[in-house]
N, C-alpha and C positions, 0 to 999 in steps of 0.2 A: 473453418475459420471462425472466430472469437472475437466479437468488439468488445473492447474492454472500455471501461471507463473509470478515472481515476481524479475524485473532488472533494479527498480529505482537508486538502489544504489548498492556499491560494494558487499556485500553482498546478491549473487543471491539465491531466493528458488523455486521450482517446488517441487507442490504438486497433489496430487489424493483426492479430496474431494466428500464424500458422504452424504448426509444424515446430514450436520453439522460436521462430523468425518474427520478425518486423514486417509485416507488409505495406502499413501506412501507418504516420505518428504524427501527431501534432500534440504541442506543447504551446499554451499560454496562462500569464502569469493574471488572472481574471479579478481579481481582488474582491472576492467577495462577490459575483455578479455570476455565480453560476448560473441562474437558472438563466440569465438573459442570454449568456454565450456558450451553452453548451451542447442545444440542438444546430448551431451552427456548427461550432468543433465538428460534430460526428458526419456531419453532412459534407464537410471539406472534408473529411477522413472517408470517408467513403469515395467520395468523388475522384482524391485524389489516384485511384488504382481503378475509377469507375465500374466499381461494386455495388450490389446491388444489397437492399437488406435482406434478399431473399434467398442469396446466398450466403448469410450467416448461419451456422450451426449453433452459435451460441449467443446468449448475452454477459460477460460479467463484469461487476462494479465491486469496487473496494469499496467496504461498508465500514470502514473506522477502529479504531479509535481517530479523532479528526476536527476537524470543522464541524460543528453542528450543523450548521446550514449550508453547506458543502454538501455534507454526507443525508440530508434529507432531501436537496435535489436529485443528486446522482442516482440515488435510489428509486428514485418516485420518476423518476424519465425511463431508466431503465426495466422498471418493472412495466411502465408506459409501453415500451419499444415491445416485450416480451406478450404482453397482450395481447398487441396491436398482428406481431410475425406469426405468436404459436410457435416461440426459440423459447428453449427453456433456460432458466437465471442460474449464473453461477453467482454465489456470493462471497469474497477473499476478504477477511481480516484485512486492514492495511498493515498490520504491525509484523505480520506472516509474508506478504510481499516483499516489505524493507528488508526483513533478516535473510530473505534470498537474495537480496541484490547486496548483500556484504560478499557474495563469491565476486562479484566484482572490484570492490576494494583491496581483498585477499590477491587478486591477478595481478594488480595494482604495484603491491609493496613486496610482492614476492614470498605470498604465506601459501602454503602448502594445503589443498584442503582435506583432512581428513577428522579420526575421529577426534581427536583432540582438540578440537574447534569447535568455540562456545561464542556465541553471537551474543548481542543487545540491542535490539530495534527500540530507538527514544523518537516519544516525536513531542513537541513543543502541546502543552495545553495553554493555560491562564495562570497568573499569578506564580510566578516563578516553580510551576509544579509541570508534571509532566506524564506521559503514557508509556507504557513500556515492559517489554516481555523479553524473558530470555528464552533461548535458544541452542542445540548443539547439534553436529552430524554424526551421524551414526549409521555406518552401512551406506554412506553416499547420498544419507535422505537426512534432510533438515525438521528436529523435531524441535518440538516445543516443551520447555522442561516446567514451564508457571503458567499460571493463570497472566490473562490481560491486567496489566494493572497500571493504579493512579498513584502518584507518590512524589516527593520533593526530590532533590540535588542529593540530599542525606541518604536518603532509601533506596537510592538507586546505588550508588558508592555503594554500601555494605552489601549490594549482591554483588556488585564487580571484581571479577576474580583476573589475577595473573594472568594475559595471554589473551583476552576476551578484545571478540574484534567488535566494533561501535558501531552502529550507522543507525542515520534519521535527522530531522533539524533540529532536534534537540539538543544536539553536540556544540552548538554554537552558544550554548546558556550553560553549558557544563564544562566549557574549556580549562577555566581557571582551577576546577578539580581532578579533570586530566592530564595535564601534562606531567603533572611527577607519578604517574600509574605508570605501569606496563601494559598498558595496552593500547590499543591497534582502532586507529582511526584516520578521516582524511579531512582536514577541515577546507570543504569546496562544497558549496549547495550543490554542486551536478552527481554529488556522489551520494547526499543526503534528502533528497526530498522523496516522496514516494512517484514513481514510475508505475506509467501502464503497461511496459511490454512486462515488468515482472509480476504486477498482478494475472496478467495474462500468460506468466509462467506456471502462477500457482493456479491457475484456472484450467490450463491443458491438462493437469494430473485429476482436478477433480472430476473436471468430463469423462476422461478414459475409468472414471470409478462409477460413473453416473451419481457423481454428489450432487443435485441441483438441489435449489431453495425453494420455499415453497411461497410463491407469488403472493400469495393472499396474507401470509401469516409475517415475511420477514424482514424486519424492525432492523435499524443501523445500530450498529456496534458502539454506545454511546460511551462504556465503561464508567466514569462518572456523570451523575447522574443528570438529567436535560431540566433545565428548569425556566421558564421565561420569567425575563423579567418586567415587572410594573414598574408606571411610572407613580 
């Protein structure tokens, strides 16, 4: 079993995943207050299947593109938690989670999944810009065809190709440029935010690789660059 945790964005989730399954989920929308609510989350997520953390086999967190301060808790608890058990860290891209959970949209609208399917995971940055990688299946396995990347409404359009399925919150600042496209999206937040049972999808396949991260050395998937600011 896998507790995952997921605080790219305001909407935080911690899950118990087994076997591909849902054991325990909780979802709240935290606004910005991870770190205050989210040793609760995991403790109500435990609690609620009364688990222990000693039977976890794993820890993994979505490490971003995201929230900066989302993704600097999530990390720093989990890496906390990973310590504290002697469970080793898995660490998921969030943008590699999202484009797994476009097989749910695809179920959705009635798309077939094969090779011919090229995903788009966007997720909302700042300033009308955004985060975002594409994606295609091939052989039943979801790869990645680009780099993580930062870029506007415009740069995103000219990789969007014919037949490309969408998903992330991003979709909800890019409406107005997809409706006259062909492609494949669902404009409902329950289909676009990032989810912890699918972080915890892409963390069952790392395990079974023994991909872990290495506690000491790994830093959140910031993509563009972290800068604090002064007043």
């Amino acid at each position: 079993m896998i507790l995952v945790l997921e605080t790219s964005t305001d909407l935080c989730s911690v899950a118990v995943i087994a076997n591909g399954k849902t054991k325990s989920k909780i979802e709240n929308n935290i606004q910005k207050l991870h770190a205050e609510k989210l040793i609760s989350l995991i403790d109500q997520t435990l609690k609620n299947i009364n688990l222990s953390l000693d039977l976890i086999t794993a820890i993994a967190v979505s490490i971003g593109p995201g929230s900066f301060t989302g993704l600097r808790v999530g990390l720093s608890i989990a890496k906390g938690l990973c310590y504290t058990t002697g469970k080793p860290l898995i660490a998921v891209p969030t943008l590699d989670a999202l484009a797994l959970k476009a097989t749910k949209v695809c179920e959705v609208v009635g798309r077939y999944i094969d090779d011919a399917l090229y995903v788009c995971s966007i997720l909302n940055a700042k300033q009308n810009d955004f985060y975002y990688s594409l994606y295609k299946f091939q052989d039943g396995k979801l790869l990645r065809t680009t780099p993580y990347l930062f870029g506007n409404a415009d740069e995103i359009m000219r990789e969007i190709k014919r037949g490309f399925v969408l998903i992330g919150d991003g979709i909800v600042n890019l409406k107005e440029n997809l409706y006259n496209q062909d492609v494949i999206f669902i404009d409902d937040d329950e289909f676009n935010h990032p989810d912890a049972f699918y972080v915890g999808k892409v963390a069952e396949d790392k395990y079974k690789m023994g991909d872990f991260a290495d506690i000491a050395s790994i830093e959140p998937l910031y993509v563009k660059e972290f800068t604090i600011k002064t007043k």
